[in-house]
DONU-322984 format. One line per 4 residues: their letters; for each residue x, y, z of N, C-alpha, C. Coordinates in steps of 0.02 Angstrom, whole numbers. Each point is the difference from the previous one (the first is absolute). Layout:
BEGIN
a) X/Y/Z/X/Y/Z/X/Y/Z | ...
//
This chain:
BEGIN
xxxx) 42/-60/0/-42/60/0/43/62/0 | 58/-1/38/53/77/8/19/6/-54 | 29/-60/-27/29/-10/-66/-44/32/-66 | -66/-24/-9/-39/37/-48/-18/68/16
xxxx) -6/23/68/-7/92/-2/62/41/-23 | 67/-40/4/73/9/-8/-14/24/-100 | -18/-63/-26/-16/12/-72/-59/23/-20 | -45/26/43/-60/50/-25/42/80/6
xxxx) 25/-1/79/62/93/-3/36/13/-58 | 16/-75/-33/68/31/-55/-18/3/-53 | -48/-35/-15/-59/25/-53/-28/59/-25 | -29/10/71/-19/76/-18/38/78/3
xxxx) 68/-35/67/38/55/-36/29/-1/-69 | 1/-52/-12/37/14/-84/-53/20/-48 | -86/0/-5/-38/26/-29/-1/90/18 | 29/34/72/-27/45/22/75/26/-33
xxxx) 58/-1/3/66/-15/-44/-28/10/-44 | -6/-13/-35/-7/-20/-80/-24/68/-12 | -79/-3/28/-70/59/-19/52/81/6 | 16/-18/62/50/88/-3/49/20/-50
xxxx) 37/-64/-9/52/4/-83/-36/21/-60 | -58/-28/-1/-37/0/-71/-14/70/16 | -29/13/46/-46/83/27/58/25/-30 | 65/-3/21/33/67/25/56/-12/-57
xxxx) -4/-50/-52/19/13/-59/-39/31/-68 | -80/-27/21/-46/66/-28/8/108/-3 | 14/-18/63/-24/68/20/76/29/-5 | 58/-25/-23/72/22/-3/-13/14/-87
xxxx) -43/-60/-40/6/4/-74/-35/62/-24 | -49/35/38/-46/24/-36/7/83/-4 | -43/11/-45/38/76/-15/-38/49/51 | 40/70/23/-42/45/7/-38/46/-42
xxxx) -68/19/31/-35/39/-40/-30/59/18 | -5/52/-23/-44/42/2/-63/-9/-3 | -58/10/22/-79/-8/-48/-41/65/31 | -50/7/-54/-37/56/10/-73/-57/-12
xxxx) -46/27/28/-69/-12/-12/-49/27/-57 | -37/-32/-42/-28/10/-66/-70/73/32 | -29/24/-14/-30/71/30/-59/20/-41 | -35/26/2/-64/40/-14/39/46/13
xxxx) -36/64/-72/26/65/-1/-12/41/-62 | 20/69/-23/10/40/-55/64/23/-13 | -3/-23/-34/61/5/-50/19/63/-58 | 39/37/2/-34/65/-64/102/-6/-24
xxxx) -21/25/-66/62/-14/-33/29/57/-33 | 67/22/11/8/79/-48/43/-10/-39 | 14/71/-46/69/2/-53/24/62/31 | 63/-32/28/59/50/13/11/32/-55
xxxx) 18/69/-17/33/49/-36/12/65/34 | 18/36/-72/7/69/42/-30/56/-68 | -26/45/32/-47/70/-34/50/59/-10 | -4/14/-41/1/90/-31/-56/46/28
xxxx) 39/43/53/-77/37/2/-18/75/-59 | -56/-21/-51/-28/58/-16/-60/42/-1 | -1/42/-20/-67/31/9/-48/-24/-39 | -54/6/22/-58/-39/-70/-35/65/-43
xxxx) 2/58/22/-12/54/-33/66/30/-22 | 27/-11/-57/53/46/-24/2/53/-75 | 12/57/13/-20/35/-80/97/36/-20 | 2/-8/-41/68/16/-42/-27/66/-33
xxxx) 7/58/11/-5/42/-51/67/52/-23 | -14/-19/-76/64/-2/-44/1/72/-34 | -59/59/33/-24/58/-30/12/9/-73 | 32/54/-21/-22/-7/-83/99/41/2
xxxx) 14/-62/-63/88/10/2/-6/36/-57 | 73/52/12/20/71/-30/-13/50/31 | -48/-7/47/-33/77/18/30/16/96 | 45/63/-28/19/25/45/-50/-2/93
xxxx) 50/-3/49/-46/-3/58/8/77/6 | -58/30/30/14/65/39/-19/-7/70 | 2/-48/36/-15/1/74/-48/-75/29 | 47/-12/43/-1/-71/38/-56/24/49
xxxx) -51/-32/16/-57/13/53/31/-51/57 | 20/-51/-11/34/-55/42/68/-34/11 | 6/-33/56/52/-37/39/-17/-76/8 | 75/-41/-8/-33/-62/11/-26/-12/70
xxxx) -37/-47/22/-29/12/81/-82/14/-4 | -1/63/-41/-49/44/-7/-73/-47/-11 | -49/28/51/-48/-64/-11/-67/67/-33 | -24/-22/-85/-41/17/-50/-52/-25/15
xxxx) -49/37/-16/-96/-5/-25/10/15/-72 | -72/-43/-20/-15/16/-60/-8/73/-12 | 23/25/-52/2/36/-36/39/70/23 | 56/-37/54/48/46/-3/58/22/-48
xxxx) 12/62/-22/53/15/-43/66/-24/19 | 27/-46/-37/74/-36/28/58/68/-46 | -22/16/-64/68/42/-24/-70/37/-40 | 70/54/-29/-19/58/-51/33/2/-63
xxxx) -17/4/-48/31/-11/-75/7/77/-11 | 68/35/-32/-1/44/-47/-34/-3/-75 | -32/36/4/-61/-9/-67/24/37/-47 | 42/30/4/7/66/-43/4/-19/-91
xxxx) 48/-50/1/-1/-39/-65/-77/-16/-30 | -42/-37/29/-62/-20/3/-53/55/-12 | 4/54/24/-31/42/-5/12/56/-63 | 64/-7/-11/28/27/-74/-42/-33/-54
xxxx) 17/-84/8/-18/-45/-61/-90/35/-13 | -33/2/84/-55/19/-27/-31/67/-42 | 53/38/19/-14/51/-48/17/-4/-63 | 55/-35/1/2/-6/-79/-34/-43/-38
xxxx) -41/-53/39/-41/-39/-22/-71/53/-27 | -22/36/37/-47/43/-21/21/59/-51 | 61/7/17/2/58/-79/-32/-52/-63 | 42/-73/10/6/-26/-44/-68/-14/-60
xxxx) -51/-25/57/-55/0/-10/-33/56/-20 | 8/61/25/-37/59/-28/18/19/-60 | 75/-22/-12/18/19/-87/-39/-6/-48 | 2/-88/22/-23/-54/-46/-96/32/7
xxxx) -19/18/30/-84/10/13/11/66/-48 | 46/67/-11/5/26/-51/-12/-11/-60 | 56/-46/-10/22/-15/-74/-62/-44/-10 | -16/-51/19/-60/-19/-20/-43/46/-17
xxxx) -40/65/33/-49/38/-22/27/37/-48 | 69/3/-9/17/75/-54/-11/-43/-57 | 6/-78/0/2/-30/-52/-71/-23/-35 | -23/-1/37/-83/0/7/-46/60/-54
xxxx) 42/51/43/-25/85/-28/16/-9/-66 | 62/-18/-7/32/15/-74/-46/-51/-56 | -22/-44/31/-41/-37/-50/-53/31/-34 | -28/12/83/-79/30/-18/12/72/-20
xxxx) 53/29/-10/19/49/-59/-17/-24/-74 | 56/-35/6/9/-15/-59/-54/-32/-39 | -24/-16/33/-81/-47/-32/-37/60/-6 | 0/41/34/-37/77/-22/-3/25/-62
xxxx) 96/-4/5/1/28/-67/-18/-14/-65 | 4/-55/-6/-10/-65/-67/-61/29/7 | -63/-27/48/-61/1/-13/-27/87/-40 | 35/50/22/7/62/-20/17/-26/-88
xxxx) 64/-12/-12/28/5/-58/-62/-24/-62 | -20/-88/29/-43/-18/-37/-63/40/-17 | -27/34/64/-66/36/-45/12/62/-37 | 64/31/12/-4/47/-53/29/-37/-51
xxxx) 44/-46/-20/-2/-46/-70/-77/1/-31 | -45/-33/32/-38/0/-14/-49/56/-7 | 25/39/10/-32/51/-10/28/36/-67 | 50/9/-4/29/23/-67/-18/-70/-69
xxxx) 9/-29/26/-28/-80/-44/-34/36/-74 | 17/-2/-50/-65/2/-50/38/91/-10 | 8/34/27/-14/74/-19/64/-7/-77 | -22/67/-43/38/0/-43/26/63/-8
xxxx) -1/26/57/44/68/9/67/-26/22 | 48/41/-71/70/-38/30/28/19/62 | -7/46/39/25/26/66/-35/-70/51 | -48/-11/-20/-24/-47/52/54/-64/-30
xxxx) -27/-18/-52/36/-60/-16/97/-11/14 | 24/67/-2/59/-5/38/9/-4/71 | -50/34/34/-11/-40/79/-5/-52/-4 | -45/-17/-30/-21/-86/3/72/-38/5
xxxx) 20/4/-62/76/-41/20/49/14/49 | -6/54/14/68/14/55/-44/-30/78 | -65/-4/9/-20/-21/46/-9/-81/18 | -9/-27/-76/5/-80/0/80/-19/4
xxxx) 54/34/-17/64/-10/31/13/3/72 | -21/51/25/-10/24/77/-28/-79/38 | -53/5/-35/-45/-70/29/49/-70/0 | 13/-27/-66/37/-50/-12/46/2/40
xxxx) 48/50/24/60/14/31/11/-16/55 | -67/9/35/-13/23/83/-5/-97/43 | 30/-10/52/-5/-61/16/-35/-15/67 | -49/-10/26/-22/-30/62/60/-17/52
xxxx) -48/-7/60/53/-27/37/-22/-74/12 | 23/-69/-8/-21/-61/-1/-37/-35/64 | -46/-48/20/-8/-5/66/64/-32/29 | 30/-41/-41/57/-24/28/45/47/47
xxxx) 16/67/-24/21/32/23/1/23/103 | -98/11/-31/-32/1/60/-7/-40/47 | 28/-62/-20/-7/-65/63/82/3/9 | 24/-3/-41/89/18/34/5/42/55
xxxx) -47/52/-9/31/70/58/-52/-34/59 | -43/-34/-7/-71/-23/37/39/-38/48 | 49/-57/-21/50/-26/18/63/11/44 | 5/63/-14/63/47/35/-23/19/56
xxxx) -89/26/-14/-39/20/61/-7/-56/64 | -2/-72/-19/-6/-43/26/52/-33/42 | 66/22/-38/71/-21/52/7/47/36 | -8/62/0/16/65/31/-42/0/53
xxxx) -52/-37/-12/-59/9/67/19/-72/30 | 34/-56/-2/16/-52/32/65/9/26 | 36/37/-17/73/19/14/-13/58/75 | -53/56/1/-13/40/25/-41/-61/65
xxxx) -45/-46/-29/-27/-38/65/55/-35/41 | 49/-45/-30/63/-28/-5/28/43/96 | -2/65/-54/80/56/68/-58/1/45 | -56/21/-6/-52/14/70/0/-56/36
xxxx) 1/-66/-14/-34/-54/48/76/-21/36 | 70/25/-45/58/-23/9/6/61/76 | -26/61/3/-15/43/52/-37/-10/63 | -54/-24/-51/-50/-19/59/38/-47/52
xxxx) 30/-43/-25/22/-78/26/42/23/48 | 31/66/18/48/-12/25/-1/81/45 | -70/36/-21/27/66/11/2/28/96 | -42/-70/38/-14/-3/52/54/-39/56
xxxx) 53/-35/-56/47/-30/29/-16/-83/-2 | 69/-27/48/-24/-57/21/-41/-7/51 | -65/-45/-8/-44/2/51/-15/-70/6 | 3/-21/98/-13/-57/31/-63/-43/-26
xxxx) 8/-55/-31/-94/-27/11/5/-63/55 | 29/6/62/-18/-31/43/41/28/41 | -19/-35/84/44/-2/56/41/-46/11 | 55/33/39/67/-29/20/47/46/18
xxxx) 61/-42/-11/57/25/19/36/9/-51 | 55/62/-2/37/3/-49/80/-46/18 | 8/-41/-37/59/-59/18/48/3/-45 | -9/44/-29/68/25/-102/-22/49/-27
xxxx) 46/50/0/-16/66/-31/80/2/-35 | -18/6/-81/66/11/-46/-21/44/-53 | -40/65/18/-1/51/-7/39/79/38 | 32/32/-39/23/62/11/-13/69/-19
xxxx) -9/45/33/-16/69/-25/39/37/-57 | 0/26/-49/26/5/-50/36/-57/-44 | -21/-48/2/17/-74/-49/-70/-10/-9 | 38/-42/-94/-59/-15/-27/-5/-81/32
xxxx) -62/-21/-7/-14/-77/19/24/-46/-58 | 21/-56/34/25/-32/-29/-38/-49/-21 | 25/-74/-37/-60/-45/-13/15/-91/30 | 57/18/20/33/-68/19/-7/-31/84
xxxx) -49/76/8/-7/-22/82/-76/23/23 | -43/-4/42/-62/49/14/20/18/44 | -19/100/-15/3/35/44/-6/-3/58 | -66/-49/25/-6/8/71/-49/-64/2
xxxx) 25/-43/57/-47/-67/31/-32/30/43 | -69/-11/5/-35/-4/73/-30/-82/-5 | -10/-7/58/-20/-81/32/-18/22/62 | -65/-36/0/-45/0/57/27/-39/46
xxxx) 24/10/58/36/-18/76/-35/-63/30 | -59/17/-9/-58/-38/44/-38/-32/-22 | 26/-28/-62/-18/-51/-30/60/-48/-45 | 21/-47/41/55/-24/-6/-28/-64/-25
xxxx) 79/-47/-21/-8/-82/-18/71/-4/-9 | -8/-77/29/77/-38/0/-12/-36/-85 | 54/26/-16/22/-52/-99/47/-58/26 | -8/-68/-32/14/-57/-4/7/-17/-37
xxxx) 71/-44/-15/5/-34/-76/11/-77/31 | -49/-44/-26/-6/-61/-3/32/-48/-61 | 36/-60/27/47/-25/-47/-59/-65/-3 | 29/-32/-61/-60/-45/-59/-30/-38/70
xxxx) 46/-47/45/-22/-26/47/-48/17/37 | -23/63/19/-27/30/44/-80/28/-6 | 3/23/-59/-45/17/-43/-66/-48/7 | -3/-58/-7/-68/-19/3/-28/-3/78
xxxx) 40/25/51/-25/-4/58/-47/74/17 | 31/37/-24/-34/66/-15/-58/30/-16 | -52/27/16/-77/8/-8/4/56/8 | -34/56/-36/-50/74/8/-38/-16/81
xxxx) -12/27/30/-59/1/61/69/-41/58 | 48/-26/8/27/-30/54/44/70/51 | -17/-48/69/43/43/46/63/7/19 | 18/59/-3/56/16/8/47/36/73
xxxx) 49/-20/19/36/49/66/63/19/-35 | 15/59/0/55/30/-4/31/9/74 | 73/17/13/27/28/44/65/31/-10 | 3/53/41/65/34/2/20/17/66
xxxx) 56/20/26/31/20/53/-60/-8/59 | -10/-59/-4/-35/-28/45/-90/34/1 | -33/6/-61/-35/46/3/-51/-64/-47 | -74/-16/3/-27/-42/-45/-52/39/-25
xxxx) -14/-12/-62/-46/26/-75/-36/-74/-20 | -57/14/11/-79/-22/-13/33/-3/-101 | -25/-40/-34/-16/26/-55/-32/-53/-51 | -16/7/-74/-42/-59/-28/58/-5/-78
xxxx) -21/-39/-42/25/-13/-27/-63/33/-72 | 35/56/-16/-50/43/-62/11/-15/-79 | 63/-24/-1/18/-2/-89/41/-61/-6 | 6/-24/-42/43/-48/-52/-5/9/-68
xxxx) 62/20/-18/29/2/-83/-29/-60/-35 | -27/41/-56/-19/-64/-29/65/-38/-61 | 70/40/16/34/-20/-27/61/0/31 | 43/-22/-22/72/-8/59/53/53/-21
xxxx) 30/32/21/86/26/-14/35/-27/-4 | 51/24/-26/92/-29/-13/21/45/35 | 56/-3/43/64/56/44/48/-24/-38 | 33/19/-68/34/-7/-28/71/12/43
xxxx) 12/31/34/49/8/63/25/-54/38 | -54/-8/25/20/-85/52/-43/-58/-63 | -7/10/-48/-14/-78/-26/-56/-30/5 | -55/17/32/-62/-33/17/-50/51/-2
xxxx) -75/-65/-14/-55/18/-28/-31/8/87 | -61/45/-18/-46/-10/65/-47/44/-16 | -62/-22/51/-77/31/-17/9/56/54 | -29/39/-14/-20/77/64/-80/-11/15
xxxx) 7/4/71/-51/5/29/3/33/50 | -87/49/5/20/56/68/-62/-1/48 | 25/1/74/-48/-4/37/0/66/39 | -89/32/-4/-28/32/25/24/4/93
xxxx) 36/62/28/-9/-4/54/-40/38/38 | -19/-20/61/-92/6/31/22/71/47 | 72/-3/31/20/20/45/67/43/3 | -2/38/-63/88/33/1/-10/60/66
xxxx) 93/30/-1/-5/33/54/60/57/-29 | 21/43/49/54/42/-12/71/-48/-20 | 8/-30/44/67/-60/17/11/-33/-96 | -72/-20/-22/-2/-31/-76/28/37/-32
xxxx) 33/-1/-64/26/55/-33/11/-28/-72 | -19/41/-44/-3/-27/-77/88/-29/-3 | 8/-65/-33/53/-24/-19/48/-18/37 | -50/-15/79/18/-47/27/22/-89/3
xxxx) 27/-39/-1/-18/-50/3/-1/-22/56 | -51/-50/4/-35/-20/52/-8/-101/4 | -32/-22/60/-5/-65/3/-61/-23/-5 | -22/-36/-66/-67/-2/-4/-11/-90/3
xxxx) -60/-19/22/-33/-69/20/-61/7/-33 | -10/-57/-38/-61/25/-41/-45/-89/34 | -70/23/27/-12/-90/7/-48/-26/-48 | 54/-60/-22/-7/-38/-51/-53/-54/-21
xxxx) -18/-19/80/-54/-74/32/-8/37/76 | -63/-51/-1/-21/-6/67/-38/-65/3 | -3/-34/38/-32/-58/41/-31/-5/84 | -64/9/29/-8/-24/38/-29/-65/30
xxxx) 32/2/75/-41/-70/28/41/-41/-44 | 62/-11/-3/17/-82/-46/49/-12/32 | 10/-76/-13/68/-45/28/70/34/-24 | 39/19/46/59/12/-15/67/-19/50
xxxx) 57/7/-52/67/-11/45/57/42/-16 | 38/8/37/70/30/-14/22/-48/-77 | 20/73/-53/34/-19/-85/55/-47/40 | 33/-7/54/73/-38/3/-13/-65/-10
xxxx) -57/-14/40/-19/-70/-1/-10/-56/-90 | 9/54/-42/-16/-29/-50/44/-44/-22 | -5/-67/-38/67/-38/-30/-37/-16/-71 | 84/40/-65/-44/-29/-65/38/-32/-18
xxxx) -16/-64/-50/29/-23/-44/24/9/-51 | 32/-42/-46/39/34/-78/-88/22/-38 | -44/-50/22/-63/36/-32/-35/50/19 | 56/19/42/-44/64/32/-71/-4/45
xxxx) -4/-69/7/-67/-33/42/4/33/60 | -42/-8/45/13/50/71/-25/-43/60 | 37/1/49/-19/-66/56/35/37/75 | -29/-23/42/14/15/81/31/-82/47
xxxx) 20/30/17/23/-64/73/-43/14/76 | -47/-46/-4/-39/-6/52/19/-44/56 | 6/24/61/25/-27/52/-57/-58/41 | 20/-57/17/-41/-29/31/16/-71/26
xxxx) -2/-28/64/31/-43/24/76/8/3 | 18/35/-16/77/5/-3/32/-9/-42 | -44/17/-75/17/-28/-67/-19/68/-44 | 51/12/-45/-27/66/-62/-6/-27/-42
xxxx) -103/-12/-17/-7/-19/-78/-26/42/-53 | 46/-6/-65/-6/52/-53/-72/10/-6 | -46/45/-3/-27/11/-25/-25/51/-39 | -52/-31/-72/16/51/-39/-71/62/4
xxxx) 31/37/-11/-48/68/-10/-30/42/-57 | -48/38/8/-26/48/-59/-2/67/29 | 27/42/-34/-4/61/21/-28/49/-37 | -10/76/37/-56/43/-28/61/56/3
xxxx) -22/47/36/6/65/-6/84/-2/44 | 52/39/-24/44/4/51/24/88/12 | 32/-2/48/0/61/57/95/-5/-27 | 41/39/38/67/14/3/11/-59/51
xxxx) -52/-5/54/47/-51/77/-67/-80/-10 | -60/20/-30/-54/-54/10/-27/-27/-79 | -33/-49/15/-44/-34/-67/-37/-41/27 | -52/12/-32/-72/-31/-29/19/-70/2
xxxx) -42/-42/29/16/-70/-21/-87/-35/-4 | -23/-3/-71/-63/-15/-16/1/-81/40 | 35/-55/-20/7/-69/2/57/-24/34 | -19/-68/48/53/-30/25/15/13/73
xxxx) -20/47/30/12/11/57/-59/11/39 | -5/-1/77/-75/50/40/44/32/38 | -49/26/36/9/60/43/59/-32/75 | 23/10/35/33/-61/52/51/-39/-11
xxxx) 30/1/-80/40/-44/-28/87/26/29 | 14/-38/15/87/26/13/41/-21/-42 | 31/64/-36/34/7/-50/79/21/2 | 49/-24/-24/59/9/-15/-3/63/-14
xxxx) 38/46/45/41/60/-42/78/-14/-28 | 14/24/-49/72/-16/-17/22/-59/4 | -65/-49/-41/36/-58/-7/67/-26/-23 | 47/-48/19/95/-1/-7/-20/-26/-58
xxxx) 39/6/-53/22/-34/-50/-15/-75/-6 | 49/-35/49/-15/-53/14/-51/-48/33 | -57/49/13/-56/-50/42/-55/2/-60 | -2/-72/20/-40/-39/-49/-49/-22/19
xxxx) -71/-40/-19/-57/-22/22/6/-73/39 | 0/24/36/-41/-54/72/60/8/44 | 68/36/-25/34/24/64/2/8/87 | 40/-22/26/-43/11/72/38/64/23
xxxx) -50/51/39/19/61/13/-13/1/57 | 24/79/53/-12/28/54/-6/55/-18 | -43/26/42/-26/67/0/38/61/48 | 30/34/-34/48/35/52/-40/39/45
xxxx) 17/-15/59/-24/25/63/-31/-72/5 | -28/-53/-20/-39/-44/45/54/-53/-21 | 73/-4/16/48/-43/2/-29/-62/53 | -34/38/65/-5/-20/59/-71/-51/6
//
C-alpha cells in the first residue's frame, strides 16, 4: 500500500512537471502585443493642403492709356465707395480734338449747302435759258435769230452739278459728324476721371501725377477686404474627392476660418515652372478678420467623408497583401487569427470597417511582420 502512494506522488509530480514546462514554454514562445478594441463611432475624413488668400471681389482698372494724369485722389490703404473719383485726366488734347472735330463738321455742313445752292442755281439758269430759246424759236428777225444761237451755245455749254457729286459731300457730312461723335464720347469717357464702381480698398496704385498711363499694368486695384477666399490647386489625385457645397477650416497663426468650398475649374493648369498640372479650386470664407490678409498662405482642411454610428479601428491595425486584400489580427484565447476585412470610409488615424469584425473585438495594433495566424500572443500589460 506505501509502495503504491510512493508511485501515485511520482506520477503526478511528473504530470504537474511536465504541465509547468509546457505552460512556461508557451508563454516564453509567444509574442507580445498591443490591441485596441473594435468601436462604434464617426468617422469624418479631410484633404490636407494649403490656400492662397484672395479677395473674391477684385476690379483692375487699367483707365484709358496715353492720357496724361493731372491729380491722384488716392493712396494705397485708402478704403473707396462707389463712385469715388480715384484720379484726374488732363483733357486738354481731348478737348482740342473736339473742337476740331466740330470745325470739321461745320465745313463739311457748308460745302454741302454751297453745293446744293450752286445746283439749284444752275438748274435756274438752264430752265431760264430754255424758255427764252423757246421763245425766240421760229422768229425770223435776224437780231433774234443771232440770240438764238449764242444762247443755245450758252445752254449746251453750261453743266449741272451731278447727284453723285451730292452724295460724295453727303458722305464727308457723314464722317465729319462720326469723327465729331468719335472726340465727344472719347471726352465724355473720361472727362470726370477715373471713377470707383465698387467698394474696397485700394491695394496697387501705378499711377502718377503728370505721367501718361501706361498699358502694361492697371492703374489701380481695389478688392473688397471683407470678402475673402482661400485658392487651392489640386493635383490629378485629389481632385475627385472634391465637391462644390463641402466644408472647409482654414487656419493661421493659431486663428480658425469657417469656410465652404464655392468653385472648381472646369479645367486644369500647367505651372510650366515647377512642371505640373493642377485644378484651382476656391473656398468661400464664412469668417475673415483683420489678422487674414490677401496673399496669404494659409492651412486649409477641406472634409472629404463623413460616417456616423459605424464600426471602426485605428488605420495601424491594418495588414495588406501583394493583393492589396485587407485583414486584422484578432486576439483570442491567446491566439492572433487573421482576419479578413472590408472597409469604408478612412480618417488620417481611423477606418470604417463594413465586414469581418463587431463591436468588442480585440485587435492588433502594429501587427510584427512576423506574426502569423493562429500565433500565440500576450497582451502587453496582461503578461500576468
Amino acid at each position: 500500500m506505501k509502495k503504491r502512494i510512493i508511485i501515485i506522488t511520482i506520477i503526478a509530480i511528473f504530470l504537474i512537471v511536465t504541465a509547468v514546462n509546457l505552460f512556461g514554454r508557451d508563454r516564453t514562445n509567444a509574442q507580445i502585443v498591443r490591441i485596441t478594441e473594435a468601436e462604434m463611432g464617426d468617422i469624418q475624413s479631410w484633404l490636407s493642403t494649403n490656400a492662397l488668400i484672395q479677395s473674391s471681389d477684385v476690379k483692375n482698372y487699367f483707365g484709358t492709356s496715353g492720357l496724361k494724369v493731372i491729380k491722384v485722389h488716392v493712396e494705397v490703404g485708402d478704403a473707396v465707395k462707389k463712385g469715388d473719383v480715384i484720379l484726374e485726366y488732363d483733357l486738354s488734347d481731348l478737348e482740342t480734338a473736339v473742337k476740331q472735330a466740330e470745325i470739321q463738321y461745320d465745313n463739311a455742313l457748308l460745302n454741302l449747302a454751297d453745293l446744293i445752292s450752286q445746283k439749284e442755281q444752275i438748274e435756274e439758269d438752264m430752265a431760264d435759258l430754255e424758255a427764252e430759246i423757246l421763245r425766240l424759236n421760229g422768229s425770223t428777225d435776224p437780231q433774234d435769230l443771232t440770240t438764238l444761237q449764242t444762247l443755245i451755245q450758252k445752254r449746251d455749254a453750261m453743266q449741272t452739278i451731278s447727284d453723285e457729286k451730292i452724295k460724295l459731300m453727303n458722305n464727308s457730312v457723314t464722317l465729319a459728324k462720326i469723327g465729331l461723335d468719335s472726340a465727344r464720347s472719347r471726352l465724355d469717357e473720361v472727362k470726370d476721371g477715373l471713377i470707383a464702381d465698387m467698394d474696397g480698398k485700394i491695394t496697387a496704385l501705378n499711377a502718377e501725377e503728370g505721367a501718361p498711363l501706361g498699358m502694361a499694368q492697371p492703374a489701380v486695384v481695389i478688392q473688397n477686404l471683407d470678402s475673402l477666399k482661400g485658392v487651392i490647386q489640386l493635383g490629378k489625385y485629389d481632385t475627385s474627392k472634391i465637391q462644390v457645397g463641402q466644408k472647409a477650416v482654414l487656419e493661421y497663426s493659431n486663428h480658425v476660418y469657417e469656410g465652404v468650398v464655392s468653385f472648381i475649374s472646369p479645367a486644369a493648369s500647367t505651372d510650366l515652372t515647377a512642371m505640373n498640372t493642377y485644378l484651382k479650386a476656391e473656398i468661400d470664407i464664412k469668417n475673415p478678420d483683420a489678422l487674414l490678409r490677401v496673399n496669404f498662405d494659409v492651412d486649409a482642411d477641406i472634409l472629404v467623408g463623413e460616417v456616423k454610428n459605424v464600426l471602426k479601428i485605428p488605420v495601424e491595425c491594418i495588414k495588406y497583401d501583394k493583393s492589396y486584400n485587407t485583414s486584422v489580427f484578432v486576439v483570442e484565447d491567446g491566439k492572433a487569427n487573421l482576419i479578413p476585412v472590408s472597409l469604408g470610409l478612412q480618417s488620417e488615424s481611423e477606418v470604417e470597417v463594413l465586414e469581418g469584425l463587431k463591436p468588442g473585438d480585440r485587435v492588433v495594433l502594429n501587427p510584427p511582420m512576423n506574426l502569423t495566424d493562429g500565433s500565440s500572443v500576450m497582451v502587453e500589460g496582461e503578461e500576468q
